[in-house]
Kinemage of the C-alpha trace (Angstrom):
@kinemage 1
@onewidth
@group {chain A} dominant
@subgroup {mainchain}
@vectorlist {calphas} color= white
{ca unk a 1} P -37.513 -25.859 86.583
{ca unk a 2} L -37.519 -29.534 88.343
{ca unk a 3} L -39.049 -32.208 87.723
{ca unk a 4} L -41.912 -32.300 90.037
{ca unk a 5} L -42.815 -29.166 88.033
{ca unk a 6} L -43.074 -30.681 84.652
{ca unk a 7} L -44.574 -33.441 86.202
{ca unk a 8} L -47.153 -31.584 87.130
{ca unk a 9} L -47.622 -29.540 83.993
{ca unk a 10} L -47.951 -32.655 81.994
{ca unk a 11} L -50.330 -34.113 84.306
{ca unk a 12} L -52.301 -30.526 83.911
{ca unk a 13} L -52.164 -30.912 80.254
{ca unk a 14} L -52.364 -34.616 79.728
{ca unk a 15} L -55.552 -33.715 77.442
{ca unk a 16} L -53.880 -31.321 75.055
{ca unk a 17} L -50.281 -32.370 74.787
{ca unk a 18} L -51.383 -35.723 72.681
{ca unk a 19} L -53.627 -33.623 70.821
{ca unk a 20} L -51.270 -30.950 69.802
{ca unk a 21} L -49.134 -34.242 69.072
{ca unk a 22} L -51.344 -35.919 66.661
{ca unk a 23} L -52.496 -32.770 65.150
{ca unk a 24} L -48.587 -31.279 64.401
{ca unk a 25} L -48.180 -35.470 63.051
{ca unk a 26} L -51.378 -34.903 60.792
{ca unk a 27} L -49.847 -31.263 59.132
{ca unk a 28} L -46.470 -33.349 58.418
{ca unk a 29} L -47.724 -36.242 56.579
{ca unk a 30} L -50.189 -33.592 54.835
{ca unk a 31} L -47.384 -31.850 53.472
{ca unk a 32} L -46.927 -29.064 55.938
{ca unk a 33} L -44.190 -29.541 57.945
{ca unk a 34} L -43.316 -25.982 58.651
{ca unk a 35} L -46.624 -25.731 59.946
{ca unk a 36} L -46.002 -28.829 62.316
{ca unk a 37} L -43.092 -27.541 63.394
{ca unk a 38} L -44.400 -24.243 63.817
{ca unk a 39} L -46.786 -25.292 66.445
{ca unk a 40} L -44.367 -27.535 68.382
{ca unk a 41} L -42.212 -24.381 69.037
{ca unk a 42} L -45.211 -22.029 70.118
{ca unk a 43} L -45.873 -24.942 72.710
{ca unk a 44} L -42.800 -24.933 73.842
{ca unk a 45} L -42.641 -21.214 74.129
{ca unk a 46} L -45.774 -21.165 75.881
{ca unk a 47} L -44.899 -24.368 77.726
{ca unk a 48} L -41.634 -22.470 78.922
{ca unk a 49} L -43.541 -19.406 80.204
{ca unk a 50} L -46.229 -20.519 82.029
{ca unk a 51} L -44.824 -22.464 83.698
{ca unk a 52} L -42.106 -19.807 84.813
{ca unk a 53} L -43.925 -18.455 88.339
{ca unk a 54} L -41.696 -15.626 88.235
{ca unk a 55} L -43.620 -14.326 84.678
{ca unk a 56} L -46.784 -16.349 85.590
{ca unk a 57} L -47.711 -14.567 88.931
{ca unk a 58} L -46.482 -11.019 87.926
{ca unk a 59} L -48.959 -9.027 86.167
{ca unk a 60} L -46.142 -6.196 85.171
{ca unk a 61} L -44.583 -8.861 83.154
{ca unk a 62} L -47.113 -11.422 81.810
{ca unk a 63} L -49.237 -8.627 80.766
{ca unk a 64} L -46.647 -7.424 78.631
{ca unk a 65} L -45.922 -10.544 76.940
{ca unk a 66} L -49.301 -11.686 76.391
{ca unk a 67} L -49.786 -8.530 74.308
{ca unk a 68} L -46.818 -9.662 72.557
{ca unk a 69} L -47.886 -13.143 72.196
{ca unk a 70} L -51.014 -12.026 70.529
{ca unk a 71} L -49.514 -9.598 68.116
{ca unk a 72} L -47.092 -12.054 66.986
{ca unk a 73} L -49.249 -14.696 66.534
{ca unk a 74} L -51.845 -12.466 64.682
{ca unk a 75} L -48.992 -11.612 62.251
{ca unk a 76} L -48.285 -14.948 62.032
{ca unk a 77} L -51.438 -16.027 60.986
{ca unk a 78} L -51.825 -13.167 58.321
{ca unk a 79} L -48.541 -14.191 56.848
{ca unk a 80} L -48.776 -18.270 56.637
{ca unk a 81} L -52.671 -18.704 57.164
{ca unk a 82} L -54.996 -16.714 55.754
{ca unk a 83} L -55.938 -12.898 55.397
{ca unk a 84} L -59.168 -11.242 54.475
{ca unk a 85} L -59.779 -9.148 51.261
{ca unk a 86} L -61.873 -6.880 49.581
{ca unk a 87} L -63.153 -7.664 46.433
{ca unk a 88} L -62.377 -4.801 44.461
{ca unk a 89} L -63.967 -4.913 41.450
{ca unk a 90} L -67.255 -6.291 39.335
{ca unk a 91} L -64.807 -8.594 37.321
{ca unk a 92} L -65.977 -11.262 39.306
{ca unk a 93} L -69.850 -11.535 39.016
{ca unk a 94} L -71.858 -13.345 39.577
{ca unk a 95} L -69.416 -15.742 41.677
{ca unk a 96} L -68.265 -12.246 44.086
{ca unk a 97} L -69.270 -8.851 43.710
{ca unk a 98} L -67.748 -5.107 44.608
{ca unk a 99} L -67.046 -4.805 48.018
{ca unk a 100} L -67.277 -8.358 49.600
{ca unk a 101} L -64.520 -9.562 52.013
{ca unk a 102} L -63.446 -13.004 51.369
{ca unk a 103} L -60.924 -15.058 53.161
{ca unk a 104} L -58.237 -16.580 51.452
{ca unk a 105} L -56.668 -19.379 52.357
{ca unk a 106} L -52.611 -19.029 51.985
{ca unk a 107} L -52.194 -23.163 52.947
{ca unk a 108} L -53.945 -24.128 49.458
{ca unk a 109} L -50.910 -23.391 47.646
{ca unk a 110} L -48.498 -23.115 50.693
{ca unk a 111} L -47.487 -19.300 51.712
{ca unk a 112} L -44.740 -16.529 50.143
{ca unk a 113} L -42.596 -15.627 52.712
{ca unk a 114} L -41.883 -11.675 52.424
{ca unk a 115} L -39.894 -10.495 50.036
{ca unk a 116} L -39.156 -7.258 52.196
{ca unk a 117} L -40.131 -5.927 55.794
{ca unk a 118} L -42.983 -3.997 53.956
{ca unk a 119} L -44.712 -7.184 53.487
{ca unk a 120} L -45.235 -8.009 57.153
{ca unk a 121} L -48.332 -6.648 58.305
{ca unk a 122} L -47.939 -4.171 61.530
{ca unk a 123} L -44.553 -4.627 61.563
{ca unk a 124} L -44.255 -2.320 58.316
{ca unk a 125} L -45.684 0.396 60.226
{ca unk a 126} L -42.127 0.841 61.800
{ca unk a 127} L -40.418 0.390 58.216
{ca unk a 128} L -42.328 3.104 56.702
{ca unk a 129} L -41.504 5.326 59.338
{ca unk a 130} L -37.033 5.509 58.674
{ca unk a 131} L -36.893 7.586 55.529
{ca unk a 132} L -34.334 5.302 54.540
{ca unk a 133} L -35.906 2.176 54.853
{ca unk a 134} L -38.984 3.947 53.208
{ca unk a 135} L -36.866 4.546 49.890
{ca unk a 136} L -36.477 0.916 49.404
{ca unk a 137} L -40.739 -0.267 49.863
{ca unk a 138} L -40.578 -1.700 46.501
{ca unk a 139} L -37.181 -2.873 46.646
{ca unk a 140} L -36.640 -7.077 46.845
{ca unk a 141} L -34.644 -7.339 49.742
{ca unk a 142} L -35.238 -11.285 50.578
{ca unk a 143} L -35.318 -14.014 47.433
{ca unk a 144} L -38.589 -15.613 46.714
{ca unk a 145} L -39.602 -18.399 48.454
{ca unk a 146} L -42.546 -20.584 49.151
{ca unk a 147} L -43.727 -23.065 51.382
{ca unk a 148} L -45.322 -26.515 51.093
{ca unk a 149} L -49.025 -26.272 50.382
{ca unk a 150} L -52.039 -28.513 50.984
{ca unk a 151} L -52.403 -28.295 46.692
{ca unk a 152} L -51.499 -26.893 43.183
{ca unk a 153} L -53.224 -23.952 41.578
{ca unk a 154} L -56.110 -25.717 39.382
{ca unk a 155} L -57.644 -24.762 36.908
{ca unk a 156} L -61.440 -23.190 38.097
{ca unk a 157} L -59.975 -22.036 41.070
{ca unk a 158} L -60.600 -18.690 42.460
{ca unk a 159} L -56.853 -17.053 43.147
{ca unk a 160} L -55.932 -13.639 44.708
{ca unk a 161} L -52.737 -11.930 43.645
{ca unk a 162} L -50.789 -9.070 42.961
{ca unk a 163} L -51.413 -7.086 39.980
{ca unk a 164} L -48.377 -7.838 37.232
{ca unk a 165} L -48.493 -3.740 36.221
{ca unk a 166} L -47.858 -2.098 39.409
{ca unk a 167} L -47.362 -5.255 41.937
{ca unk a 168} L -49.765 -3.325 44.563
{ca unk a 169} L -53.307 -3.825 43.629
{ca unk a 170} L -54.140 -6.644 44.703
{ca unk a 171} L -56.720 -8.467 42.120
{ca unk a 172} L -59.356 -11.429 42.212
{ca unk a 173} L -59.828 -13.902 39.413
{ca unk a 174} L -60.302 -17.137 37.973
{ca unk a 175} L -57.503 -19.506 37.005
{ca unk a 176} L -57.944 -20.274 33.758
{ca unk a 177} L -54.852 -21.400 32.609
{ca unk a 178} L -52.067 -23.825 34.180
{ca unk a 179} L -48.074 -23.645 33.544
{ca unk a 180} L -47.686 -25.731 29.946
{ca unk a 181} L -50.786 -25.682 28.533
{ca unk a 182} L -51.896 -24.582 25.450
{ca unk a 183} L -54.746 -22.146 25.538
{ca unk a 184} L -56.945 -20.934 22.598
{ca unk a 185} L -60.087 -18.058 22.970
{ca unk a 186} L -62.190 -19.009 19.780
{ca unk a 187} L -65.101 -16.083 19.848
{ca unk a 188} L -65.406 -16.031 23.487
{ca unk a 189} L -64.994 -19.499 23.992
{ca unk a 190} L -62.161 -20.768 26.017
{ca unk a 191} L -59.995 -24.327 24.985
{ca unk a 192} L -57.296 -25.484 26.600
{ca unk a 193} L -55.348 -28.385 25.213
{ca unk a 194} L -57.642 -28.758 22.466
{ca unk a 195} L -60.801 -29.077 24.847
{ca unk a 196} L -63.355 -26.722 25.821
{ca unk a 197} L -62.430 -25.871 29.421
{ca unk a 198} L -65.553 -26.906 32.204
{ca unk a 199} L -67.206 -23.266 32.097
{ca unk a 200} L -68.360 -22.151 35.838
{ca unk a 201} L -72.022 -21.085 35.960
{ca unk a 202} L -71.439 -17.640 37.406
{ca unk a 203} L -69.602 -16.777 33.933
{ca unk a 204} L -71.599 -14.422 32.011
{ca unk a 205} L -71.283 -12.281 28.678
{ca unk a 206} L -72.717 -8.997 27.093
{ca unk a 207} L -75.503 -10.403 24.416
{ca unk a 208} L -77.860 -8.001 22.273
{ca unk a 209} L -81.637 -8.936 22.792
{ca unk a 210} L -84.090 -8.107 19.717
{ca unk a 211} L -87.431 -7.871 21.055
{ca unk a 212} L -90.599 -7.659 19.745
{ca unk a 213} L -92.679 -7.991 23.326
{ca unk a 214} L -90.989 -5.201 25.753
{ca unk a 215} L -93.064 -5.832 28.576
{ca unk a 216} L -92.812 -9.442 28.813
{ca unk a 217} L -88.552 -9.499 28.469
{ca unk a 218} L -89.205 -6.770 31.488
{ca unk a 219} L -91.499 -8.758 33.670
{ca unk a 220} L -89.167 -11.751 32.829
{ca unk a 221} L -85.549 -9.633 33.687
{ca unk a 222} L -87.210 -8.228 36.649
{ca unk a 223} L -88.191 -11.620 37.616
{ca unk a 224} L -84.452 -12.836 37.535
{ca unk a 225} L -82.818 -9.262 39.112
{ca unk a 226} L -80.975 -8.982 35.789
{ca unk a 227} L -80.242 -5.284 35.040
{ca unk a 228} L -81.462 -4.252 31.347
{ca unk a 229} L -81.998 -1.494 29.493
{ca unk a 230} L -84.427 -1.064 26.267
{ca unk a 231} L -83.203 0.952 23.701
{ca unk a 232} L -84.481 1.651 20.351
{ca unk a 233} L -83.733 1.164 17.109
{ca unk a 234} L -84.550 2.026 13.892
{ca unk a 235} L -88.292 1.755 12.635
{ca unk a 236} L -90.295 0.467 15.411
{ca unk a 237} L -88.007 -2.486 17.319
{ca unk a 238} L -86.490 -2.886 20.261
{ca unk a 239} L -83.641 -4.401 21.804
{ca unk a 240} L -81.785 -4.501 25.347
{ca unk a 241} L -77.774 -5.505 25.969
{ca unk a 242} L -77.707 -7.549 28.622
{ca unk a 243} L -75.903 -9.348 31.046
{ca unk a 244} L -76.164 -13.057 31.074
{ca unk a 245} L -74.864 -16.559 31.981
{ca unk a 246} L -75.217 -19.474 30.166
{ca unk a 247} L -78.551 -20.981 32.413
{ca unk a 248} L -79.760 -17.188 32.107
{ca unk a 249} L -79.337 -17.196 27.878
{ca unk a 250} L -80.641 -20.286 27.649
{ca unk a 251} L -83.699 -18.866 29.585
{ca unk a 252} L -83.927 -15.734 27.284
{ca unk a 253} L -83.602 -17.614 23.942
{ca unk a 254} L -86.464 -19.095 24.422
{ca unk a 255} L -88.995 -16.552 26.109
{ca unk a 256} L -91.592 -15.393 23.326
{ca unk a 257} L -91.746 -12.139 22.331
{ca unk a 258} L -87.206 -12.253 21.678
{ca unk a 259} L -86.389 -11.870 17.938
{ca unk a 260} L -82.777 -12.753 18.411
{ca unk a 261} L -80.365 -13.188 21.256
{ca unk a 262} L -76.909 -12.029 19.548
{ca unk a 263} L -73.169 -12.615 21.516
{ca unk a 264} L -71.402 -8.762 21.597
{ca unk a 265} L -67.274 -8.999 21.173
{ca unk a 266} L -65.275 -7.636 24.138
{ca unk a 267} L -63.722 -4.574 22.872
{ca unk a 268} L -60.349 -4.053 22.812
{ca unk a 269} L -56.588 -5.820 21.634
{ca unk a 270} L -55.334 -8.760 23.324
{ca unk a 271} L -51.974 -8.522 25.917
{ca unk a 272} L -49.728 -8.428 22.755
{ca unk a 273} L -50.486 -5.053 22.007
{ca unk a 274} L -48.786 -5.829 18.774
{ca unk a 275} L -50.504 -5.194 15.000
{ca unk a 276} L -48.034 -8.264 14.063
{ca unk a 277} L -50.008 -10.535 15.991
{ca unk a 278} L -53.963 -9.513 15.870
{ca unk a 279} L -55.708 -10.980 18.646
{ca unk a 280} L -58.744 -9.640 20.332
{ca unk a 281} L -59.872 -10.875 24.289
{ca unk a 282} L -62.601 -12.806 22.124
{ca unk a 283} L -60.051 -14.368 19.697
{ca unk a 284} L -56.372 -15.077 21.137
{ca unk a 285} L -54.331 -17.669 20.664
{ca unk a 286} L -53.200 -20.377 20.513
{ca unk a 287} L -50.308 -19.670 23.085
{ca unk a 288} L -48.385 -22.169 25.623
{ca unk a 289} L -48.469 -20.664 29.015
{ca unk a 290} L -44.794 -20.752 29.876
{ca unk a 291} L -43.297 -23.317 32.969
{ca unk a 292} L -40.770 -23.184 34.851
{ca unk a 293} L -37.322 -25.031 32.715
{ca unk a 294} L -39.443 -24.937 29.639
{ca unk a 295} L -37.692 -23.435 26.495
{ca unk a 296} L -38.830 -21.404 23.478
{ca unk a 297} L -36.908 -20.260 20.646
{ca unk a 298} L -35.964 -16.664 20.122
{ca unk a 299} L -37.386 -14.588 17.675
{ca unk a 300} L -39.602 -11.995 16.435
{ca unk a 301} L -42.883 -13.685 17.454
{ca unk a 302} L -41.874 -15.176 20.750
{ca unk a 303} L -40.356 -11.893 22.386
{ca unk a 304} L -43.711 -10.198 21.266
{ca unk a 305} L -45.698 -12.820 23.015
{ca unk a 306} L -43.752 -13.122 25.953
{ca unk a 307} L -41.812 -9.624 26.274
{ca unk a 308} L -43.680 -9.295 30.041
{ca unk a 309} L -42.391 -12.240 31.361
{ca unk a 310} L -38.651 -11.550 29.993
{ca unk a 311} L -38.727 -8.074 31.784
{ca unk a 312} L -40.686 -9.828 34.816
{ca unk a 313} L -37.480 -12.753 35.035
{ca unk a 314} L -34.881 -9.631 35.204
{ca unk a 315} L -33.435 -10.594 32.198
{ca unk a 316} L -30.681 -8.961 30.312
{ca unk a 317} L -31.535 -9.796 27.014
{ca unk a 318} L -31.349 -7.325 23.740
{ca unk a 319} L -31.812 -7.852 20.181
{ca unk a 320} L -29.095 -6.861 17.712
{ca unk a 321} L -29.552 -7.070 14.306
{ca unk a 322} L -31.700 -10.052 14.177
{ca unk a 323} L -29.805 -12.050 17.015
{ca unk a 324} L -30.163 -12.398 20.058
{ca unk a 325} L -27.640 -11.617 23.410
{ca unk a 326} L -27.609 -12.548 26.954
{ca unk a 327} L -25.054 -11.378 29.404
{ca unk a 328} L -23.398 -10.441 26.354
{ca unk a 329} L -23.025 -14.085 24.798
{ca unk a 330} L -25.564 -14.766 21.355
{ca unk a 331} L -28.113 -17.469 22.145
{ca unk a 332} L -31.177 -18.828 20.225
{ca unk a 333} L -33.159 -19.943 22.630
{ca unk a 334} L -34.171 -18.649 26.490
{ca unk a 335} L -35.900 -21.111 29.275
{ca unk a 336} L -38.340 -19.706 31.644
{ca unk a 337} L -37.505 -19.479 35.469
{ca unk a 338} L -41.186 -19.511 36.719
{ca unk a 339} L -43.969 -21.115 36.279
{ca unk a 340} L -46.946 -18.684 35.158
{ca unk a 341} L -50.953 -18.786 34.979
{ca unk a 342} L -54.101 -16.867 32.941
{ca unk a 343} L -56.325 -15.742 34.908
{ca unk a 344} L -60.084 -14.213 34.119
{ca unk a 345} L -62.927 -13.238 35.410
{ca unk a 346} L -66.221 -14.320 35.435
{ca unk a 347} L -68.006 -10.740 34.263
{ca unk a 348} L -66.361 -11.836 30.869
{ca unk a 349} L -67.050 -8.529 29.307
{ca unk a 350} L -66.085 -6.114 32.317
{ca unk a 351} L -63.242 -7.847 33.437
{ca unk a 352} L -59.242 -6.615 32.680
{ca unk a 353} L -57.236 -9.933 33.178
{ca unk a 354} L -54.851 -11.863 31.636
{ca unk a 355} L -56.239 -11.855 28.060
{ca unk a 356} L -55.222 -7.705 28.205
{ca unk a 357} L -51.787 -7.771 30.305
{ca unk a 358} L -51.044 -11.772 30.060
{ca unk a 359} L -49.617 -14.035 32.477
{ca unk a 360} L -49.403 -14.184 36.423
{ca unk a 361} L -46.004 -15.332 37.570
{ca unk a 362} L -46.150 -17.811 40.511
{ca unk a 363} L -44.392 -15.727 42.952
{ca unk a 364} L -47.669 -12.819 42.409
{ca unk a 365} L -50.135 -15.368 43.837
{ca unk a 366} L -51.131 -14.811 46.995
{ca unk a 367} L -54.224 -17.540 47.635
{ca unk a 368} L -56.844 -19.142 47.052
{ca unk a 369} L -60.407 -17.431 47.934
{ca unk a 370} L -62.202 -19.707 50.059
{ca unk a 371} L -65.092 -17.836 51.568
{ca unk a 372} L -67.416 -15.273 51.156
{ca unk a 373} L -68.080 -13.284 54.346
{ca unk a 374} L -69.840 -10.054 55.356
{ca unk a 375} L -71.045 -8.841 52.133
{ca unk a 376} L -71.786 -4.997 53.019
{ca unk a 377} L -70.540 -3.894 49.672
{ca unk a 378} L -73.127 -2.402 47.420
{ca unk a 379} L -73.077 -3.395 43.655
{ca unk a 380} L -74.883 -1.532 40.714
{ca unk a 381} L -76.131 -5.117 39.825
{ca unk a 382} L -79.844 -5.528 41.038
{ca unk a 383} L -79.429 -9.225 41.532
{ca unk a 384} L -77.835 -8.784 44.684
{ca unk a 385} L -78.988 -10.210 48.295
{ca unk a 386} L -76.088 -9.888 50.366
{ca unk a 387} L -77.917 -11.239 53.129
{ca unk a 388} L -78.291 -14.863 51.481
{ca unk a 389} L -74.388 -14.760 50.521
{ca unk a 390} L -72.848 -14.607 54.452
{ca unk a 391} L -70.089 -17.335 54.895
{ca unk a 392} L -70.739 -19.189 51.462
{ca unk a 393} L -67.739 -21.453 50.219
{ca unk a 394} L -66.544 -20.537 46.945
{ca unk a 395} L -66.330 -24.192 46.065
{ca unk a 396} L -69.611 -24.145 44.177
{ca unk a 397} L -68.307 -21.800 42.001
C-alpha cells in the first residue's frame, strides 16, 4: 500500500475518521476503554481490507470475509453489548410479564468475559459437537473476569443473571440489596440500613378483600384489569384474594361496599432452610449482604446463613468439633472473595428470589434490563396490553 493510496482513503473518509476518533475518545474518558480500543482495531481491520484491491474487487474473496465480518461482529456484540431475553416468569409483574423480550444492556455494569467456549454464542455450536469438549460444558475453563462498566449495580435496578441453583436458567429481578448492607424484611416490608427502601410502583402483594357489595368490587376490578376471584365464606360474606400494588390498595381500601382489606404472608421458610434460625420471606433478617474482603466470624450461626456462598467461593472449609479448618490450618474467621446482591421480584407473592435461595454472586450477573420490546407473550393477568408496552424503558420502573 503507498501513500497516494492512503491519501486517498483518508480523503474518502475525512467525514468518519474524526468521528470514529472522538467517539473511541468519548468511551475512554467514560470508563470504557476496551470498548475504545475495540473500535480502533475493527477500523483498522476494515481500513486494511478495503483498501486491499486484491480482496476489494474479488467477489470469491470479499464475499467470504464479509460473512465473516458479520458473524464476528454479531458475536461480538452479544458478548460485550447487549443480548435479548425472554422474560421467563410472572415474578416480575407488573414492571415485565411472561414472555416479553427485553434487551439488556451488558455496558451498565461492564461485560463477563466467558468463562468457557460454551459461553460464546454460535461459536458453542462447534464445542458441543467434540464429545470431549462436550464433557466439560459446565466446567470453568477461563478465570472470571469483568470489564469496565458505564455504572454499579443499584439498588431498584432491574438485573438479569444466572440462576445460583443450577447456573443455567437465566432469571429476571429486582436488586434489592447492595454488597455491605444490612437488610431487614419486617412483615413484607423491606429496610435496608435501617430505612425503608424507595418501593417501585409495579410491586404488588396478595391481600384478602372482605366485601359486603360484590358487584361494585367487580365493576371496580374489572375497571382496573385486576384478576379476582369471589369466594365465600361462612354465613353470608364474601371476600376475593387479590393482587395489588400499593396505588391499587390504596384504591380498594377505600371503595364502599369493602369490609376489610387484609395483607396475606408469603408462604414458605426463608433461604436458611434452618429451624435454628426461623425466618419466613415476610420476616428475615437482619443479615449483612457479604462484600468482597469483608470478614465474619465463624460459627454456628454464620455458616448457616452463609453456607451457599462458602460452597459458591470453592472453599475447603469443614467443621470439627466446634472449630473450624481451612486447607487444613484452624481459623476463626473467613473473608468473602465476592461481592454479592438480593434480588426480588416485583409479584412479591409469586416470585422465588433471593429471600428463598439467598444471595447473587457478582460474577452470576449478566445485565441490566433496559428495554421492553415485542411483547407477544401471553400472561394469565387480564391487565395486559402488550400493544401499549413496545420499546418502553424500564427506567420508570
Amino acid at each position: 500500500m503507498n501513500k497516494r493510496t492512503i491519501k486517498k482513503y483518508l480523503k474518502k473518509h475525512r467525514y468518519k475518521l474524526p468521528a470514529i476518533f472522538f467517539c473511541s475518545l468519548f468511551l475512554f474518558f467514560a470508563g470504557l476503554p476496551w470498548l475504545s480500543l475495540g473500535i480502533i482495531i475493527l477500523t483498522a481491520v476494515y481500513f486494511i481490507f478495503t483498501s486491499i484491491k486484491v480482496i476489494s474487487n474479488n467477489y470469491f474473496i470479499s464475499l467470504p470475509l464479509m460473512l465473516l465480518a458479520i458473524i464476528s461482529l454479531a458475536v461480538l456484540i452479544r458478548l460485550f453489548i447487549f443480548e435479548v431475553y425472554n422474560v421467563p416468569s410472572e415474578s416480575m409483574e407488573d414492571a415485565l410479564f411472561p414472555g416479553d423480550y427485553i434487551i439488556v444492556s451488558k455496558l451498565n455494569y461492564g461485560p463477563k468475559t466467558p468463562q468457557s467456549p460454551f459461553e460464546i454464542p454460535w461459536i458453542n455450536l462447534l464445542f458441543y459437537l467434540n464429545k470431549n469438549a462436550s464433557a466439560k460444558s459446565n466446567s470453568t475453563w477461563w478465570a472470571y473476569k469483568r470489564l469496565g462498566g458505564f455504572t454499579k449495580v443499584k439498588q431498584g435496578d432491574i438485573v438479569v443473571f444466572k440462576s445460583i441453583t443450577d447456573g443455567k436458567e437465566i432469571l429476571v429481578k429486582r436488586c434489592i440489596g447492595l454488597p455491605g448492607n444490612r437488610l431487614q424484611i419486617i412483615n413484607g416490608t423491606v429496610v435496608v440500613n435501617n430505612q425503608l427502601i424507595k418501593t417501585s410502583p409495579t410491586v404488588k402483594h396478595l391481600y384478602k378483600v372482605w366485601l359486603s357489595d360484590v358487584k361494585q368490587f367487580a365493576s371496580f376490578a374489572d375497571s382496573l384489569y385486576i384478576p379476582y376471584n369471589v369466594k365465600h365464606s361462612t354465613g353470608k360474606q364474601y371476600y376475593s384474594d387479590i393482587l395489588l400494588n400499593s396505588n391499587e390498595k390504596a384504591l380498594v381500601e377505600n371503595l364502599k361496599g369493602n369490609d376489610s382489606v387484609i395483607y396475606k404472608s408469603v408462604k414458605g421458610s426463608a433461604f436458611s432452610g434452618n429451624p435454628q434460625i426461623n425466618w419466613s420471606p415476610d420476616n428475615l433478617g437482619p443479615v449483612i449482604i457479604p462484600a468482597k474482603g469483608m470478614k465474619i466470624q465463624l460459627n454456628q450461626r454464620n455458616c448457616i446463613l452463609y453456607g451457599q456462598i462458602l460452597k459458591n467461593e470453592q472453599t475447603d472449609l469443614y467443621n470439627k468439633n466446634g472449630n473450624y479448618y481451612f486447607n487444613g490450618k484452624l481459623i476463626s474467621q473467613y473473608t468473602f472473595k465476592k461481592n454479592y446482591y438480593f434480588m426480588m421480584g416485583d409479584n412479591r407473592n409469586y416470585s422465588y428470589d433471593s429471600r428463598f435461595w439467598g444471595f447473587v454472586p457478582e460474577d452470576y450477573i449478566i445485565g441490566k434490563a433496559i428495554l421492553k420490546v415485542f411483547p407477544f407473550g401471553v400472561s394469565k393477568d387480564k391487565r395486559i396490553k402488550k400493544t401499549s408496552t413496545l420499546f418502553k424503558t424500564t427506567n420508570y420502573l
